[in-house]
C-alpha positions in Angstrom: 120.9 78.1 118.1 119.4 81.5 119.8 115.8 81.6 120.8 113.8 84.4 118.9 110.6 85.6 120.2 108.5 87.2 117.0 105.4 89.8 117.7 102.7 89.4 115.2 100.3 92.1 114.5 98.8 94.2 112.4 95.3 96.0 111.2 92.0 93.5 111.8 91.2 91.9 108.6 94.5 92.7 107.2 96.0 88.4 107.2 97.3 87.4 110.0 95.7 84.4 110.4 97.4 83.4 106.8 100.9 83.9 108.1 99.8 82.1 111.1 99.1 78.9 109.3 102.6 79.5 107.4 104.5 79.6 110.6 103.5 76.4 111.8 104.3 74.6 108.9 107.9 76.2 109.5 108.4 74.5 112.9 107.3 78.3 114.6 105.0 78.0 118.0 102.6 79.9 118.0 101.4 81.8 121.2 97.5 83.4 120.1 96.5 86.1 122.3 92.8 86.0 121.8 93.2 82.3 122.9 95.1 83.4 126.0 92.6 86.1 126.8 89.7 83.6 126.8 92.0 81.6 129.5 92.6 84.4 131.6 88.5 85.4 131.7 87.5 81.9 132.6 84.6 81.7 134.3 84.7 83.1 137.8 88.2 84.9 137.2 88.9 88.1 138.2 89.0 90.0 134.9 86.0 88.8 134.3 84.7 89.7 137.6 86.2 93.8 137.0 85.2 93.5 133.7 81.3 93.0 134.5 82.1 95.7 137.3 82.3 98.4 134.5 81.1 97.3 131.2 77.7 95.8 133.2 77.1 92.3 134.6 74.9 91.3 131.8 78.1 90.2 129.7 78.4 87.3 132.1 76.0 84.3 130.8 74.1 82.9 133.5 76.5 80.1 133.7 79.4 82.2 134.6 81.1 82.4 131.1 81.3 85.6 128.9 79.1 86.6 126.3 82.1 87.9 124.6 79.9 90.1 121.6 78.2 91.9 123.7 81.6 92.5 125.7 82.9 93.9 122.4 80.5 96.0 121.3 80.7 97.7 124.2 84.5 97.7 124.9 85.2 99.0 121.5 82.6 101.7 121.0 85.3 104.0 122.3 88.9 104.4 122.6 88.4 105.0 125.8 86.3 102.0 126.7 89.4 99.8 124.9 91.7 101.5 127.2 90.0 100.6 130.1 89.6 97.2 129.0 93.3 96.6 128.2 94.3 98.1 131.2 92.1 95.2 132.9 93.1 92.3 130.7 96.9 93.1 129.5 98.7 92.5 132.3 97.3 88.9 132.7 97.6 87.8 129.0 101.0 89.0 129.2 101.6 87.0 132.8 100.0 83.6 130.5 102.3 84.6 127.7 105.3 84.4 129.6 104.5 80.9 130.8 103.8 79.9 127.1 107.0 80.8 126.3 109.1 78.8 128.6 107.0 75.6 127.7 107.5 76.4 123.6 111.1 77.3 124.1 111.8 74.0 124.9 109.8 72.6 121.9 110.7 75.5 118.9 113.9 77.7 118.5 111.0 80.5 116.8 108.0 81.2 118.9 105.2 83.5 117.5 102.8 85.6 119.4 99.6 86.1 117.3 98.3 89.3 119.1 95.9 91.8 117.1 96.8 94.7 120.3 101.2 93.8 120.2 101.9 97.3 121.5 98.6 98.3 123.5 99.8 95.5 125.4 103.5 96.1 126.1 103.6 92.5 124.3 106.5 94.1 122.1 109.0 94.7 124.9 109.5 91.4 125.0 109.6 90.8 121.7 112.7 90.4 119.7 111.2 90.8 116.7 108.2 92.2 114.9 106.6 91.7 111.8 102.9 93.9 111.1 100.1 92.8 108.6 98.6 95.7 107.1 95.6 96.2 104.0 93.8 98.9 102.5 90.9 99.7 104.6 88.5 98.5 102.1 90.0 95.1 102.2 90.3 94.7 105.8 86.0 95.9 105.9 84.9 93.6 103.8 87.0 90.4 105.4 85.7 91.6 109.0 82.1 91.7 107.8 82.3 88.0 106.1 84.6 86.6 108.8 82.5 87.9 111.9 79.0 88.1 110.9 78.8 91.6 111.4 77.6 94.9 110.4 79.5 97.6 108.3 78.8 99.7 111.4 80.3 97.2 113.9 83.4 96.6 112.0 83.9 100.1 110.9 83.9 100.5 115.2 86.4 98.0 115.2 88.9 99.2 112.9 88.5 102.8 113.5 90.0 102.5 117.5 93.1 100.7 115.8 96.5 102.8 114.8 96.7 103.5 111.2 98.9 102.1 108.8 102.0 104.3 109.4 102.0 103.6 113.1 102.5 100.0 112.3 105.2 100.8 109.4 107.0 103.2 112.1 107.1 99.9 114.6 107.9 96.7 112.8 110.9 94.8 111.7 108.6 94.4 108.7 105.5 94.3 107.2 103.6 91.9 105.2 100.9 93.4 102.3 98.0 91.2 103.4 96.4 92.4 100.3 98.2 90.5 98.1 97.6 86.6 97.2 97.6 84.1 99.8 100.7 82.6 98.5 102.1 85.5 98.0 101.6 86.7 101.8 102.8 83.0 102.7 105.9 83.8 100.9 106.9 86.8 102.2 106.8 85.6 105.6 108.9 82.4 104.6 111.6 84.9 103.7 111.4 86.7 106.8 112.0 83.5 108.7 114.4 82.2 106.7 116.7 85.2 107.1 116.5 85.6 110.5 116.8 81.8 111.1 120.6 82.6 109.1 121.2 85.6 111.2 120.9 83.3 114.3 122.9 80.5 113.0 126.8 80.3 114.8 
């Protein structure tokens, strides 16, 4: 049976961490890029080390790690402070991805790569498929605020240096309503595996 490689993104707040759970009771590995790009600015690593070079050496802790807030709030007060940061992270997270992949190929014929920034990345041209999460901006607000701790002000940042609905619509193999019930989002996604796992069958 055919290997498929599935890019998973979507609008912060929107649900992706739902269909996440979904896909691993489905047998799916799942690759998470914010887990990836923690590996790749371990302490003493060098995007850390250009990092602190232009967003200021005071996001590295005293004991070499990342103070990863601090990191945000100053990466993402701008789109072009994000740029600069993806253009410093991206290539390595992909580099890890492609290891991940040849390990979970082995283990899963569907392997899932959990990653909020898909196509800021370049993550989708090697994707076969992609599925986006989208929600009303209302929705997506008040998860960020509950889920991070944060200000209205902070997550407002966040989700205002993200593409808008109808960029994600334009690029997916489909899209998920993360506003509706969590069974309901679970479902949708169970279809969308379940007819691609027929389309790859001999």
């Amino acid at each position: 049976m055919k290997k498929i490689f599935i890019g998973l993104t979507g609008q912060t707040g929107a649900g992706k961490s739902t269909v996440c759970e979904m896909a691993e009771t489905l047998s799916c590995r799942v690759i998470n890029a914010d887990k990836v790009a923690r590996e790749v600015m371990e302490k003493n690593s060098d995007c850390l080390k250009r990092l602190a070079e232009i967003f200021g050496s005071d996001i590295i802790y005293p004991d070499g790690s990342c103070n990863r807030k601090l990191l945000a709030k100053r990466a993402f007060s701008s789109r072009e402070n994000t740029d600069i940061l993806n253009s410093i992270t991206h290539p390595a997270i992909i580099a890890r991805v492609r290891e991940y992949i040849d390990i979970y190929s082995k283990e899963s014929d569907i392997i899932i790569f959990d990653a909020p920034q898909l196509f800021e990345s370049g993550g989708d041209k090697i994707c076969d498929k992609i599925i986006s999460v989208i929600a009303p901006a209302e929705v997506r607000l008040e998860r960020i605020m509950k889920r991070d701790g944060i200000s209205k002000e902070e997550a407002l940042l966040r989700m205002n240096v993200q593409y808008d609905e109808y960029f994600f619509r334009a690029k997916s193999d489909y899209i998920i309503d993360g506003s509706q019930t969590v069974e309901q989002v679970k479902d949708c996604f169970k279809k969308i595996i379940l007819s691609l796992s027929e389309v790859r069958s001999p």
